[in-house]
PAZAPA-4460 file (N, C-alpha, C; in steps of 0.05 Angstrom, whole numbers, plus 32768, in hexadecimal, padded with zeros to 4 digits):
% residues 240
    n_x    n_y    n_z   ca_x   ca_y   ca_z    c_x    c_y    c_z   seq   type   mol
   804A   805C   7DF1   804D   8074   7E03   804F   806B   7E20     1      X     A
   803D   805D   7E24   8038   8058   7E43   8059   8041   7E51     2      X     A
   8066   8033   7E32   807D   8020   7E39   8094   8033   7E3E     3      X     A
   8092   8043   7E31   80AE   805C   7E2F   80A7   8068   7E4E     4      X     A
   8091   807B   7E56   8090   8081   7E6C   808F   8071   7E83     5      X     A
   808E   805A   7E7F   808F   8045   7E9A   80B4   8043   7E97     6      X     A
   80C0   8045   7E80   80E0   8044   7E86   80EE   8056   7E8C     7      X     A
   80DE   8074   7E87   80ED   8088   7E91   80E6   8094   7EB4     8      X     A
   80CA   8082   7EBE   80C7   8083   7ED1   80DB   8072   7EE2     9      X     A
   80E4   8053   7EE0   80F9   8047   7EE6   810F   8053   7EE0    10      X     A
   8117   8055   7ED1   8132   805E   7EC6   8134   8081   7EE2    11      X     A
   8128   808D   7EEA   8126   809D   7EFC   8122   8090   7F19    12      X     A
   8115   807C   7F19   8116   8071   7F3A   812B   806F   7F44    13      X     A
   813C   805C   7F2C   814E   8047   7F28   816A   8061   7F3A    14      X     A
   8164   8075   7F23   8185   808B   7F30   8182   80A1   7F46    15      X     A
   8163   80A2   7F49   8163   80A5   7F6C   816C   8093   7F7F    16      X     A
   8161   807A   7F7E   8173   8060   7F90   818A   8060   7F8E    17      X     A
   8195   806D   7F77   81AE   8061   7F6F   81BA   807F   7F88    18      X     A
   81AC   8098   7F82   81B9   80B0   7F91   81B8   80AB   7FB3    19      X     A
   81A9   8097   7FBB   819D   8098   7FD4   81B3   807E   7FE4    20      X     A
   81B5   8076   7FD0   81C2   805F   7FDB   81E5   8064   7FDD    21      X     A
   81EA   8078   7FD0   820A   8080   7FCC   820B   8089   7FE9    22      X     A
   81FB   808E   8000   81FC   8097   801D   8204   8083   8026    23      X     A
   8202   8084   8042   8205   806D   8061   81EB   8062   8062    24      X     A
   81DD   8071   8058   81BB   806C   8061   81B4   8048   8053    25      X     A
   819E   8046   8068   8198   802C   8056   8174   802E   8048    26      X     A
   816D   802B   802F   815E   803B   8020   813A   8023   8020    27      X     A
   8137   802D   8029   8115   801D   8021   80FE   802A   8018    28      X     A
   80F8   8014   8004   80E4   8018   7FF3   80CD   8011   7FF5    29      X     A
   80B7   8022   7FF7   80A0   8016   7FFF   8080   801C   7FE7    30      X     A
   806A   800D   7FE5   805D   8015   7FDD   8058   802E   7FDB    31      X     A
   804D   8044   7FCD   8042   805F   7FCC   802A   8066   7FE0    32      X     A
   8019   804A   7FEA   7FFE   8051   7FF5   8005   804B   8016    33      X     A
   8024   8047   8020   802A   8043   8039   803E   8069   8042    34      X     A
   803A   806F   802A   8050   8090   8030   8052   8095   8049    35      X     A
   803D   80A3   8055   8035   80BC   806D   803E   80A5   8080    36      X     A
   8039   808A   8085   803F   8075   80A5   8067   806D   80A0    37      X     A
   8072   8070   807F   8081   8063   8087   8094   808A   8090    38      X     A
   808E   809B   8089   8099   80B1   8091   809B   80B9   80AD    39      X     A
   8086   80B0   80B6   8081   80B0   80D1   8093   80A3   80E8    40      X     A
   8096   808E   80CB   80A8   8079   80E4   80C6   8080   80E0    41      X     A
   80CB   808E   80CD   80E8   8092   80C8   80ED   80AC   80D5    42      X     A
   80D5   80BE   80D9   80DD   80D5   80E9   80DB   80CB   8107    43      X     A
   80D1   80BF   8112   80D4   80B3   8138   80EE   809E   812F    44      X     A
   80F3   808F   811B   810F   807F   811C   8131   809C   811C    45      X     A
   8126   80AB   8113   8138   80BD   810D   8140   80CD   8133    46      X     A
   8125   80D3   813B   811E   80E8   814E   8131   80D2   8168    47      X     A
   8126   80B0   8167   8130   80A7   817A   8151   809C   817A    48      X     A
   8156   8097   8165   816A   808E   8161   817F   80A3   814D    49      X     A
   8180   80B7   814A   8195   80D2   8136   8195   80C0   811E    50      X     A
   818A   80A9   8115   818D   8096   80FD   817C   809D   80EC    51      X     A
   817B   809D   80D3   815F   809C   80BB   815C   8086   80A6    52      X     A
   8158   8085   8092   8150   8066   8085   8143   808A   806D    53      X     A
   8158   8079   8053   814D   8090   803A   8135   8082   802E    54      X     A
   811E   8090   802B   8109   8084   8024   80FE   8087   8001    55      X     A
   80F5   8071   7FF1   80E8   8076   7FD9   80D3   806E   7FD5    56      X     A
   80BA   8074   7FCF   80A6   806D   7FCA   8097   8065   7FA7    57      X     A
   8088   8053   7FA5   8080   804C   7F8A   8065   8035   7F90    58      X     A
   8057   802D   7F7F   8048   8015   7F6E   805B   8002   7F7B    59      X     A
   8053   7FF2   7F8B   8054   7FD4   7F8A   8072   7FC2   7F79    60      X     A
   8069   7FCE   7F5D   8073   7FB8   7F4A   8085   7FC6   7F44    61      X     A
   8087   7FE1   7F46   80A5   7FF0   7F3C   80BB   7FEE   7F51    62      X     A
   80B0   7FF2   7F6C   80C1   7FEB   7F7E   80CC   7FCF   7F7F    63      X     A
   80B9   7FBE   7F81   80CB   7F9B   7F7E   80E0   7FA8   7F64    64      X     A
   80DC   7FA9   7F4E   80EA   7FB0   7F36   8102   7FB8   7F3B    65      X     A
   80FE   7FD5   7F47   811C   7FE4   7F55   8120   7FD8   7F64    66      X     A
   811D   7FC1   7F76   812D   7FB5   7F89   813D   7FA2   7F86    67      X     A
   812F   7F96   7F63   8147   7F7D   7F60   8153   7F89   7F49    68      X     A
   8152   7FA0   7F3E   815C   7FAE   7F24   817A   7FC2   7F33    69      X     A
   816B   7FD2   7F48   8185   7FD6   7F4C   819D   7FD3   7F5F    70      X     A
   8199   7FC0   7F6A   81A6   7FBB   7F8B   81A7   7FC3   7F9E    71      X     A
   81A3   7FE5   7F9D   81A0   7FF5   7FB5   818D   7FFA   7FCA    72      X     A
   8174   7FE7   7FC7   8161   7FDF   7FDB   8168   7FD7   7FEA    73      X     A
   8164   7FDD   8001   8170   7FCB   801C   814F   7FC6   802C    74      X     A
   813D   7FD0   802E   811F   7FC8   803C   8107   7FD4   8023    75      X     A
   80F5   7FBB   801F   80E1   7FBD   8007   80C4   7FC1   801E    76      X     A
   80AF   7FD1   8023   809B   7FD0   8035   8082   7FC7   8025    77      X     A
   8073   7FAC   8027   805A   7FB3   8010   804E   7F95   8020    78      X     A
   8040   7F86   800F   8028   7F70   800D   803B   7F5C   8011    79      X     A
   803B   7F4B   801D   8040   7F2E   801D   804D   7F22   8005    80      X     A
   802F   7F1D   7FFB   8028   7F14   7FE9   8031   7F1B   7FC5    81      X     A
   803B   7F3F   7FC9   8041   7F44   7FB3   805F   7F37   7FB1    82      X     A
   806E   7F42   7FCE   8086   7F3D   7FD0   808F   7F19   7FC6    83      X     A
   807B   7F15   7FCE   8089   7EF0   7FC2   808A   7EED   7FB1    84      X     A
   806E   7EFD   7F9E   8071   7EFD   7F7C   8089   7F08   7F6F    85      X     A
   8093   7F18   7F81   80AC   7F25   7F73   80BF   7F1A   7F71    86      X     A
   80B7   7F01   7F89   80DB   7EEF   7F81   80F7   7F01   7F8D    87      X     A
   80F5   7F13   7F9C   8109   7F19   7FAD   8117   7F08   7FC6    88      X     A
   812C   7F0D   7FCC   813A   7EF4   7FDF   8139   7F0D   7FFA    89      X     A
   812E   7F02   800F   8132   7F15   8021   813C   7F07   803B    90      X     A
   8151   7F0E   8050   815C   7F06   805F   8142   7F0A   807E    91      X     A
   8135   7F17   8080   812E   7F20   8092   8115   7F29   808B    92      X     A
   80F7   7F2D   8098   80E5   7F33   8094   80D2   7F3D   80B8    93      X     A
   80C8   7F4D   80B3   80BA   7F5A   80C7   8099   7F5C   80C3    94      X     A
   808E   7F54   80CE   8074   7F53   80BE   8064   7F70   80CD    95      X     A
   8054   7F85   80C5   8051   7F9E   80D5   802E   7F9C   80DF    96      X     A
   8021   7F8C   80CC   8008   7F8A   80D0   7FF5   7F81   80BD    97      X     A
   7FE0   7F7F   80BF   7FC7   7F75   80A7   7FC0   7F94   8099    98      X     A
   7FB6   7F92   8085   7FAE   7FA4   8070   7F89   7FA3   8079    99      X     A
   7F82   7FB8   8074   7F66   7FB0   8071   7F59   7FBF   805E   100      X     A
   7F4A   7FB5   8053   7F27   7FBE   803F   7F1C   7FD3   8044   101      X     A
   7F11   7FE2   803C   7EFF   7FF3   8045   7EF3   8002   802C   102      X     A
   7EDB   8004   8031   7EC2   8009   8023   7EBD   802D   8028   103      X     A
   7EC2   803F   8013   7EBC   8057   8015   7EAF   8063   8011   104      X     A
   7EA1   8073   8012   7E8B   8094   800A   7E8F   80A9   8002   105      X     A
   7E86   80AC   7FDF   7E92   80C8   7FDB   7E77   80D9   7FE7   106      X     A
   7E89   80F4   7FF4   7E75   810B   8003   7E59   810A   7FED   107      X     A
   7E4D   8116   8002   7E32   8118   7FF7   7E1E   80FC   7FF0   108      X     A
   7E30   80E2   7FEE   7E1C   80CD   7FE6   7E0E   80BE   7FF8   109      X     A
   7DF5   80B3   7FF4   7DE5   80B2   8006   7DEE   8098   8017   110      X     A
   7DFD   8094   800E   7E06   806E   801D   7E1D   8070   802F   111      X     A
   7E1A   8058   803F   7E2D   805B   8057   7E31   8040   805B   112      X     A
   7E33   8029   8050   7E3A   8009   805E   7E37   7FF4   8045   113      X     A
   7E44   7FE1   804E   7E43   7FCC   8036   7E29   7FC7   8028   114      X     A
   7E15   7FCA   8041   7DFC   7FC0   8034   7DED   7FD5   8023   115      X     A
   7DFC   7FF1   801D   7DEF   7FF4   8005   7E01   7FF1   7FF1   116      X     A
   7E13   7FE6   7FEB   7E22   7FDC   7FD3   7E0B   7FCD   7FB9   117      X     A
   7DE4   7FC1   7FBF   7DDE   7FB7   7FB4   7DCA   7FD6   7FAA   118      X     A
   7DCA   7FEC   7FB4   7DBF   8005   7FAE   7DD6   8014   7F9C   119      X     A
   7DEA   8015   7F9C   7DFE   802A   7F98   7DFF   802F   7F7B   120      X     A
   7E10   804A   7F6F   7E10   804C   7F5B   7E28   803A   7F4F   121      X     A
   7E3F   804D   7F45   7E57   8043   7F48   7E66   803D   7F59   122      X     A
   7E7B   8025   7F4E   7E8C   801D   7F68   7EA8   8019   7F5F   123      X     A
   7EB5   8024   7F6B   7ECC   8021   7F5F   7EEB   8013   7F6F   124      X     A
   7EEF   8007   7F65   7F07   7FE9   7F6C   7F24   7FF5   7F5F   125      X     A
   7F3A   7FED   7F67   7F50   7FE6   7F66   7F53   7FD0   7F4D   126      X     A
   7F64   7FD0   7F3D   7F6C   7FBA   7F29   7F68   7F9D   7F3A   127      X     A
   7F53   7F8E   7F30   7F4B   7F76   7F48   7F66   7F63   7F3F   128      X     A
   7F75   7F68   7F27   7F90   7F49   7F27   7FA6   7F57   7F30   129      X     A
   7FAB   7F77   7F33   7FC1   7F7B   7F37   7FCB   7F87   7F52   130      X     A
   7FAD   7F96   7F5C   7FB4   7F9D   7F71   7FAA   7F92   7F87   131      X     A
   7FBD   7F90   7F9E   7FB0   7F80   7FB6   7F8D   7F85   7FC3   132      X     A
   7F8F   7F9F   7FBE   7F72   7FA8   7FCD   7F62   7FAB   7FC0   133      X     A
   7F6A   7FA2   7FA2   7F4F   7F96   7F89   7F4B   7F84   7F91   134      X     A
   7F5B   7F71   7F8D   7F58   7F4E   7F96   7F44   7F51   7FA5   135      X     A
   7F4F   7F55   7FC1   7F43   7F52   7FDF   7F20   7F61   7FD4   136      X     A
   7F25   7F76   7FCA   7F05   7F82   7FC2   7EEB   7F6E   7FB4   137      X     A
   7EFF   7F57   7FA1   7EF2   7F4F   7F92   7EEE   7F36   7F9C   138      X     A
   7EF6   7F2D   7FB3   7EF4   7F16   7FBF   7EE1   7F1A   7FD6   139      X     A
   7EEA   7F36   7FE4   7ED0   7F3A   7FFB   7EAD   7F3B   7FE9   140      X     A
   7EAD   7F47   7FD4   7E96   7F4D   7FC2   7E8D   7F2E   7FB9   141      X     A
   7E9C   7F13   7FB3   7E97   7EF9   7FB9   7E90   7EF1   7FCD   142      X     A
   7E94   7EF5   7FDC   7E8E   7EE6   7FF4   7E77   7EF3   800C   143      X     A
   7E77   7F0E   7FFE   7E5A   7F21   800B   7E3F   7F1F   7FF2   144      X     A
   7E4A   7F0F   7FE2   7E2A   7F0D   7FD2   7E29   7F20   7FB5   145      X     A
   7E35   7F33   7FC3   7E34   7F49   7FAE   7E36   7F49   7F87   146      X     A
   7E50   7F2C   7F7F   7E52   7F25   7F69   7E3C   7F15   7F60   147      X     A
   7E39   7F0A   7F46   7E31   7F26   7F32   7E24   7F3B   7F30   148      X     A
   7E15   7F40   7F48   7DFA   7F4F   7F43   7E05   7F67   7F42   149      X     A
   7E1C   7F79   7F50   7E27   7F91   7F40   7E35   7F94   7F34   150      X     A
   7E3B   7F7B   7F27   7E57   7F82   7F14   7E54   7F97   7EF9   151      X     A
   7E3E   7F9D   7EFA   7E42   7FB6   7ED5   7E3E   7FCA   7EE9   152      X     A
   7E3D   7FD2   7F09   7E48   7FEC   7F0B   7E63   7FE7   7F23   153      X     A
   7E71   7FDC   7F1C   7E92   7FDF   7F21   7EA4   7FED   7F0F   154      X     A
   7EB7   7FFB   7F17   7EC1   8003   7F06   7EE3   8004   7F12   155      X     A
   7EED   7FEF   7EFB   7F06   7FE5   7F0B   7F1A   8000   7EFC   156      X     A
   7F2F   8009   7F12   7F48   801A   7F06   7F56   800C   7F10   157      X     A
   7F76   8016   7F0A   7F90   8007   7F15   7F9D   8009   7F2C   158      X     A
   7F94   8025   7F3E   7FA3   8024   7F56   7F88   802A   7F6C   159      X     A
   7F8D   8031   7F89   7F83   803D   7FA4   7F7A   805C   7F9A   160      X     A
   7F95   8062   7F8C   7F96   807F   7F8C   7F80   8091   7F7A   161      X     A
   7F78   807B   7F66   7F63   8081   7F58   7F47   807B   7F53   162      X     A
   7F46   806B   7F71   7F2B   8061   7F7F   7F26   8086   7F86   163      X     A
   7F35   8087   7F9C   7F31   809E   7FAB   7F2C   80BA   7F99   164      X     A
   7F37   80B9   7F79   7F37   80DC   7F70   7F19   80D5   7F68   165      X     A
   7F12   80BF   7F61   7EF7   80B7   7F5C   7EE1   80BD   7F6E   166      X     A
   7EE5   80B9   7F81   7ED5   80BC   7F94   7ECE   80DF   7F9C   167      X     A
   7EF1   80EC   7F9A   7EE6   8102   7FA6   7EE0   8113   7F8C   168      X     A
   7EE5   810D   7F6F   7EC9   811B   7F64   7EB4   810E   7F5C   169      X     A
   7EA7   80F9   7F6B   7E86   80F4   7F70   7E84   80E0   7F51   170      X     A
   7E9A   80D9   7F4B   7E92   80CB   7F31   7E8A   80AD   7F34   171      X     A
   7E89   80A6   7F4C   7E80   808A   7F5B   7E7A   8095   7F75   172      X     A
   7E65   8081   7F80   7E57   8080   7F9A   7E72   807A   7FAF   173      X     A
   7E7F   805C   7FA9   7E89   804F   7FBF   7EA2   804A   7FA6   174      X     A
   7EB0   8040   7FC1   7ECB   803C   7FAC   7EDC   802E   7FC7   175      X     A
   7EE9   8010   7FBC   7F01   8005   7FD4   7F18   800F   7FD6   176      X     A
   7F21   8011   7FEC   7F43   8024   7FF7   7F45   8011   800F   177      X     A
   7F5D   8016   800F   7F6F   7FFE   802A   7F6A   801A   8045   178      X     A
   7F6B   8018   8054   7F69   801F   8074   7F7A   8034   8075   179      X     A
   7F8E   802B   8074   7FAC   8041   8072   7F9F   805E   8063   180      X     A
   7F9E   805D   804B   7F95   806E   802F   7F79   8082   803C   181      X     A
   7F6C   8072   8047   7F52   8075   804B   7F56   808B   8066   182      X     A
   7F6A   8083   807C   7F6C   8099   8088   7F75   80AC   8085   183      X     A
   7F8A   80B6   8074   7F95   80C8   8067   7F83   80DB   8058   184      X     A
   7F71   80D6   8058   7F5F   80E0   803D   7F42   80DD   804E   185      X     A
   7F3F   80DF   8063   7F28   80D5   806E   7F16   80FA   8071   186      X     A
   7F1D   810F   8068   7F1A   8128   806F   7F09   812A   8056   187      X     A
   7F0D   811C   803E   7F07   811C   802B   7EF6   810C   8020   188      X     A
   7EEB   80FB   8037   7EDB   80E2   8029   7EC2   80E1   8030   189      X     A
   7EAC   80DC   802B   7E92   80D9   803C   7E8E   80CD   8053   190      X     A
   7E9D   80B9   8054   7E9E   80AA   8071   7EAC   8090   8059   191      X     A
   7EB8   807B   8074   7EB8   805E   8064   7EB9   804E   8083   192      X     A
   7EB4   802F   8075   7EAD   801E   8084   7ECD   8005   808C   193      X     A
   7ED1   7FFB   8094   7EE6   7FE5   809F   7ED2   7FC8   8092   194      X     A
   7ED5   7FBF   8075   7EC1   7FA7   8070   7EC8   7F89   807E   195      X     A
   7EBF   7F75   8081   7EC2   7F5C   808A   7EE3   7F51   808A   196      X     A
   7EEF   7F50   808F   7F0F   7F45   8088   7F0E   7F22   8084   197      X     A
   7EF3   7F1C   808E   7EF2   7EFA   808C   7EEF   7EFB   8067   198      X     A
   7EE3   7F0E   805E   7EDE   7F0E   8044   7EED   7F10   802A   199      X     A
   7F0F   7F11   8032   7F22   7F0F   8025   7F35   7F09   8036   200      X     A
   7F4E   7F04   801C   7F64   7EF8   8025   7F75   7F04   803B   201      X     A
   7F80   7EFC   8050   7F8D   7F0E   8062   7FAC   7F1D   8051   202      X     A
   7FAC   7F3B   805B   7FBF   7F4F   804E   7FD6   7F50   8063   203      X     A
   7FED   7F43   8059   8001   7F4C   806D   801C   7F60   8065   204      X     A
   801A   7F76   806E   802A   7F83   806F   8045   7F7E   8077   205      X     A
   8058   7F85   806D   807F   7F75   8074   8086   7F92   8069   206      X     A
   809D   7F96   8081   80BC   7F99   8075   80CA   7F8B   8075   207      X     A
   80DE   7F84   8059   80EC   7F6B   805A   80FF   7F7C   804D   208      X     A
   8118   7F6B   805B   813E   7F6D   805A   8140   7F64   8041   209      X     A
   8143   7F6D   802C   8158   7F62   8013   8172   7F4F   801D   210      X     A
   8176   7F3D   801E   818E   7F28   801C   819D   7F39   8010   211      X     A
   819E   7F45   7FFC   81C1   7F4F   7FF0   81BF   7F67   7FFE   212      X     A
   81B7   7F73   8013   81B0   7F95   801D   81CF   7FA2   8020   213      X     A
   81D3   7FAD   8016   81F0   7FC1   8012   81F6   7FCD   8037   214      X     A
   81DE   7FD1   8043   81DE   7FE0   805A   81CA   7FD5   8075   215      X     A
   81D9   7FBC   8075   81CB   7F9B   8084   81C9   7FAE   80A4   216      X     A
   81DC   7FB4   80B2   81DD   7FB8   80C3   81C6   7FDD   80CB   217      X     A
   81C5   7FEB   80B8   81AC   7FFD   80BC   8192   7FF7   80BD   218      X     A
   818D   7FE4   80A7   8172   7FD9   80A1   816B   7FC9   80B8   219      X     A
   817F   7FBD   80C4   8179   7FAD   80D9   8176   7FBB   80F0   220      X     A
   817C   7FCF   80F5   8172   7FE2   810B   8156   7FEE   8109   221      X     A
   814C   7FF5   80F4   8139   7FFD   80E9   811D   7FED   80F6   222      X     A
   8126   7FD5   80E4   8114   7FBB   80EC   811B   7FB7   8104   223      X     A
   8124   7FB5   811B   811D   7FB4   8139   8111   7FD3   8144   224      X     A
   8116   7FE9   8139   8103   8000   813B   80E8   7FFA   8132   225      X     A
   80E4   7FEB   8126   80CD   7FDF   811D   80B4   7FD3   8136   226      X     A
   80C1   7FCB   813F   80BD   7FB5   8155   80B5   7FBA   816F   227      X     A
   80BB   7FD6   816D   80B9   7FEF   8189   809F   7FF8   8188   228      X     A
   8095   8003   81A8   8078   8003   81AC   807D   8027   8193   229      X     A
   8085   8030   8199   807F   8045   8189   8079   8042   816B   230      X     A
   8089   8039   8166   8083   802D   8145   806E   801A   813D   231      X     A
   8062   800C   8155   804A   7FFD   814C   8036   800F   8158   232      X     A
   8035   801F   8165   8028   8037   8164   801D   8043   8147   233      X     A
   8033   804E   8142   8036   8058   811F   8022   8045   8114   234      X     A
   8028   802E   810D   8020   8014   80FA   8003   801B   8101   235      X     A
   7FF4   8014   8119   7FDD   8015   8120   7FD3   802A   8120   236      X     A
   7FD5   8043   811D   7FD0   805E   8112   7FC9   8066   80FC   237      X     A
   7FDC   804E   80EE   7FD5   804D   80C8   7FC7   803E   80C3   238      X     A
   7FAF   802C   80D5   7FA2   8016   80C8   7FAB   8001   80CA   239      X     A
   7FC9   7FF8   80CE   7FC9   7FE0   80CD   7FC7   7FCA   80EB   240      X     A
***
């Protein structure tokens, strides 16, 4: 069940890109948990320049997927790190900023900082092999002492997005989300903390140029809009 719906979910990315890309526009794809910063930046790229950049959002691993599945990616936005795993050829790269950690509070719970992580009830993590801000979770929790002594109340899921529904119905104390995520949702959270960054691996955020990009010369405008105090404005607005 879950193999059929992961193909009819591609098999639908795949002929949106394919509809987006039949334009002038040049199309980038970005993680799902960067949405609200990269909209932002396409509405001031639009406002300053009458230009736009068609945008798709997804998971990490569906996007690399649609970018070498169907050619019509011209800018991928995500992790460093994932991006190399994916083995994409990219002509050009922009790096936008560091990712960061952060340690949350669902309303009502009595804790507020790393140091009650050795009090807390549940805690709830990001997939620690698949997703970046598991990793980083499960390496800061190494290196702050924390492993093993809470490990039977962690409770690992597969994305950000499901740290956070966790949190806001009270089914865990604390739960990790990246910075970005965390402000978006910060109306909704008990409070959260910014944890140690010495305590995991550094998160670097890229837009990077596809080498085969159908629409070299848009994307490349884009990425020097990038580069403008306004747009690192944006970036630093979102956490990074």
């Amino acid at each position: 069940m879950r193999t059929t719906r992961t193909i009819i979910v591609t098999a639908f990315l795949i002929l949106c890109i394919a509809t987006v890309a039949s334009a002038e526009n040049a199309v980038l794809a970005s993680g799902a948990g960067y949405k609200k910063m990269v909209n932002a930046l396409n509405t001031a790229y639009t406002k300053n320049t009458g230009q736009t950049v068609d945008l798709l959002f997804g998971n990490m691993a569906r996007v690399t997927t649609l970018a070498k599945k169907s050619g019509n990616v011209d800018i991928v936005l995500g992790d460093a790190s994932f991006l190399k795993k994916a083995q994409l050829t990219f002509s050009e790269k922009q790096e936008l900023g560091h990712g960061k950690l952060v340690l949350a509070f669902a309303k009502n719970c009595p804790y507020s900082s790393v140091a009650d992580l050795d009090k807390a009830g549940r805690i709830a993590l990001p997939d620690t092999h698949k997703a970046i801000y598991g990793k980083a979770a499960r390496e800061f929790l190494e290196s702050n002492g924390n492993l093993p002594g809470i490990k039977q109340r962690l409770l690992e899921v597969s994305t950000i997005p499901q740290v956070f529904s966790y949190l806001t119905t009270n089914e865990v104390d604390m739960g990790f989300l990246n910075l970005t995520h965390a402000l978006n949702v910060a109306d909704k959270l008990g409070g959260y903390v910014i944890v140690d960054q010495k305590g995991y691996s550094p998160i670097v955020i890229l837009a990077a140029l596809l080498k085969d990009s159908r629409h070299m010369k848009q994307a490349k405008d884009f990425l020097r809009f990038l580069e403008t105090p306004e747009a690192q404005t944006i970036l630093r607005e979102n956490g990074l």
